[in-house]
N, C-alpha and C positions, 0 to 999 in steps of 0.2 A: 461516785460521779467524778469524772476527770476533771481538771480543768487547761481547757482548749491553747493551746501555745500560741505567746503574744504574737502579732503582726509584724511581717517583716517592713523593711522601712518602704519598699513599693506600693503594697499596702495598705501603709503608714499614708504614704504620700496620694494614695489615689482616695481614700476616707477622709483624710483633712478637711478639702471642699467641699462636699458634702456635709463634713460635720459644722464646719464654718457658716454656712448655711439653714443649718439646722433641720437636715433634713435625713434626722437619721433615729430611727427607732431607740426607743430606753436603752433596750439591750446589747445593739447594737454602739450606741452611744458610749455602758461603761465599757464596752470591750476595748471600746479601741482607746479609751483615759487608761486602761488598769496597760494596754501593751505602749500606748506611749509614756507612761511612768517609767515605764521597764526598757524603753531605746535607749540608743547612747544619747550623750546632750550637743554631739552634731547632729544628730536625725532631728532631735529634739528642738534644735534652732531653725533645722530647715523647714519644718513643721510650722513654726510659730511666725516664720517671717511669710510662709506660702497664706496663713491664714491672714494676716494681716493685711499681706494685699489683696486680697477678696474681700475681707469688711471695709478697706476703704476707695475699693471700686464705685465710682459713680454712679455709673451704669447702670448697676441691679438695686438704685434708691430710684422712687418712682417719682416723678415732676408735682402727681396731683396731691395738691392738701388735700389732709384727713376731716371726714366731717366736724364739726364743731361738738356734738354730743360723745363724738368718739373719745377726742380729748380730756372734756370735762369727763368721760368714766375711768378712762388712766390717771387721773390726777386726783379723781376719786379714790381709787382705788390703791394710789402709791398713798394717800395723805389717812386712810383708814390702816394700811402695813404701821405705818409710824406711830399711828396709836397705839397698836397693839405691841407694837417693841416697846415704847415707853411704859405699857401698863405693865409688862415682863419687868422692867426695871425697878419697880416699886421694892420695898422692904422687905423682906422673905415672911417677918410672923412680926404681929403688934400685939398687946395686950387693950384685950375687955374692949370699952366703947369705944378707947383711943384709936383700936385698928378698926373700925366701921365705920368712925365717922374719917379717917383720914381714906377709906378705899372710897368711901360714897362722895369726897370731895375730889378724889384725884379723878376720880370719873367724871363728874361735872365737869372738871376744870379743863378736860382733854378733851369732852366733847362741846365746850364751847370754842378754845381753841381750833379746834377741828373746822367748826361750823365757819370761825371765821376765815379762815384760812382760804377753806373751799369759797367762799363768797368774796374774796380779794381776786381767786386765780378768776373766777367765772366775770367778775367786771372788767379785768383784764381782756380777760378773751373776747367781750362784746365790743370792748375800744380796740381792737385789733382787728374786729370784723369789719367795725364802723368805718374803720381807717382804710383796708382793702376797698370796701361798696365804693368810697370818696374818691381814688383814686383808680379805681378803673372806670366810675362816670366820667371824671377829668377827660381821661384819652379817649375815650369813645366822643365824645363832645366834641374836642380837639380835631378828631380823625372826619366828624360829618362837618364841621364849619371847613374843612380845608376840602371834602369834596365838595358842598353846596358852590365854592367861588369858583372851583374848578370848571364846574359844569357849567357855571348862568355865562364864565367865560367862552367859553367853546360852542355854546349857542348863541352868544352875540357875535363871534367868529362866524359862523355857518350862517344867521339869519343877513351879515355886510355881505359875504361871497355869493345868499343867491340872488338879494335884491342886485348886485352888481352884474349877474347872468342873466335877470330877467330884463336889466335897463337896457341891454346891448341887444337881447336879441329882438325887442319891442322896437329897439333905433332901426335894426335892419329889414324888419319888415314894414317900418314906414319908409324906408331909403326903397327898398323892392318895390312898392303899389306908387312912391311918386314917379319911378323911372320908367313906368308904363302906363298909357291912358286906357281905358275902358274899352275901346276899339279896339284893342291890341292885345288885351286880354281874352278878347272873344275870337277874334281872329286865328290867335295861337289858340286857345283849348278848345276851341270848335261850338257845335250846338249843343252836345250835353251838357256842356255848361250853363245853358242859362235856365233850362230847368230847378236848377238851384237857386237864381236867382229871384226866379218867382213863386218861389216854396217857405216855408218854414225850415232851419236852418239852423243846426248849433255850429260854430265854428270851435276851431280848435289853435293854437298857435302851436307851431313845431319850433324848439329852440333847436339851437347850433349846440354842438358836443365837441365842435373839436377848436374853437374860436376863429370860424370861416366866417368869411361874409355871405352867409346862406340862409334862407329861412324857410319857411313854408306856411300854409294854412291849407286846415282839412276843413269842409264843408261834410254836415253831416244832416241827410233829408230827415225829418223826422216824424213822418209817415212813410215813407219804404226804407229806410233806414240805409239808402244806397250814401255813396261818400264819394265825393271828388277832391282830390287833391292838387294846390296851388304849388309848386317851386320856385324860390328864386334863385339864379344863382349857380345850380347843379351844371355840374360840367357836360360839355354839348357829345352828344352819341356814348354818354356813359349808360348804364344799367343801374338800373336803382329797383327797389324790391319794399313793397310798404307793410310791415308786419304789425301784429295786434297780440298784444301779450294777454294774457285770461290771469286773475288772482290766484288759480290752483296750479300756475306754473307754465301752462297749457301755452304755443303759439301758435298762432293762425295765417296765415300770408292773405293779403287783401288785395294784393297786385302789384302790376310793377309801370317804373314808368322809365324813357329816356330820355337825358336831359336835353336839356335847350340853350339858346345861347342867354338869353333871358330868364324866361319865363318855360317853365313845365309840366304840363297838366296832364290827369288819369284819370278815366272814371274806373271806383273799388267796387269792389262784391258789397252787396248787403250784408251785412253782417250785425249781432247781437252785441250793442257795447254796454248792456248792463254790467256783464261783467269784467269791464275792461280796466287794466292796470295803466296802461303804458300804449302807445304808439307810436312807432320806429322806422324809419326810413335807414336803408341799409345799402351803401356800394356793393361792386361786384366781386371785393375783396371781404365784403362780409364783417364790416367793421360801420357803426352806427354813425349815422352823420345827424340825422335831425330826432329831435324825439319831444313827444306830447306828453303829457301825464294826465 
């Protein structure tokens, strides 16, 4: 049987990281120890400096800690080698009782050593674990007390802003119904208005979206389910458009009205507002000026 001539140092140099790695068969493995024994000892230094910056690549060490049982069975395992290299160490030959009782004591004495050893490393390791739990409850804790204030802040933000949009547009539609009397009301939106009046009747308030002095109120019959709409405010021969938004997204158009220099009123379609989100009055530019919720 021959034996295979060493590696040249390309080789040399493409087996390196691999073997650094350890990802190279037995056999593979002594071949390439017995051809770099046999390199020059410049091949032989580029070899060991190639390999060294791949074992202390960051990169290819992985972030996650090892289980905790994994540990204790390497530390088992390294603190059992040491026994047995020390019992190797013992006196080669004793005589008669003297060498039975000094083997059957070196054995006890290595395996209580042993025992305590392993129960120092394994207390260690539960006050390292204890120590971790402590200090990632700390920041978790830390991290919700800093969003809890975040948040009650930003809802007492939002809950000033809408009380402050709903006191304005409630001013403006008390400023709207004082700057017209009842006769003037009926006059400008005709007779189907007063069908409403002597009906049952949910009303609705329409706020302002864009901080105009504009308001509305929708009248909603509630046996034909028809709706008439009150303006104040809307600009005179403009086009207005009254829409009904549905919760699955869905819009409806309910009609349209023109405005007035006052006051301007529209009798809507019947329409189903069980399932309604939102209602929108909309210019001819198609940008929301009043809306209900």
């Amino acid at each position: 049987m021959t034996t295979p001539e060493p590696m040249r140092r390309d080789e040399l140099l493409e087996m390196a990281s691999l073997d650094a790695l350890g990802m190279l068969e037995a056999d593979e493995a002594a071949f390439f120890s017995r051809s770099f024994l046999e390199a020059p000892r410049m091949v032989q230094d580029e070899i060991r400096a190639l390999q060294a910056s791949i074992a202390s690549d960051l990169q290819l060490v992985s972030d996650e800690e090892p289980p905790a049982f994994l540990r204790n069975k390497v530390i088992g395992a390294v603190l059992e080698e040491i026994d047995q290299v020390s019992l190797g160490l013992a006196p080669i030959a004793t005589i008669g009782a003297l060498r039975n009782a000094r083997a059957s004591n070196a054995q006890s004495e290595h395996g209580v050593e042993s025992a305590t050893r392993f129960d120092d490393v394994e207390q260690h390791l539960q006050v390292e674990r204890r120590a971790i739990r402590v200090r990632s409850m700390n920041r978790s804790l830390m991290a919700w007390r800093a969003a809890t204030v975040g948040l009650a802040a930003s809802l007492l933000a939002t809950f000033m802003w809408v009380t402050v949009i709903a006191n304005k547009a409630m001013d403006s539609n008390r400023l709207a119904l004082t700057q017209v009397t009842e006769a003037e009301i009926i006059q400008q939106l005709g007779t189907n208005f007063n069908q409403f009046l002597s009906s049952p009747c949910q009303t609705l308030s329409l706020l302002t979206t864009r901080n105009e002095n504009v308001a509305g109120v929708l009248y909603i019959n509630l046996k034909t389910n028809e709706s008439f709409l009150i303006g104040f405010g809307l600009q005179t021969n403009k086009d207005y458009t009254v829409r009904l938004n549905h919760k699955d997204g869905s819009s409806v158009q309910m009609g349209k009205l023109i405005g007035g220099s006052k006051i301007t009123g529209g009798l809507l379609a019947a329409l189903d507002m069980n399932q309604k989100v939102s209602i929108e009055v909309l210019d001819d530019q198609g940008q929301v000026v009043l809306r209900a919720a």
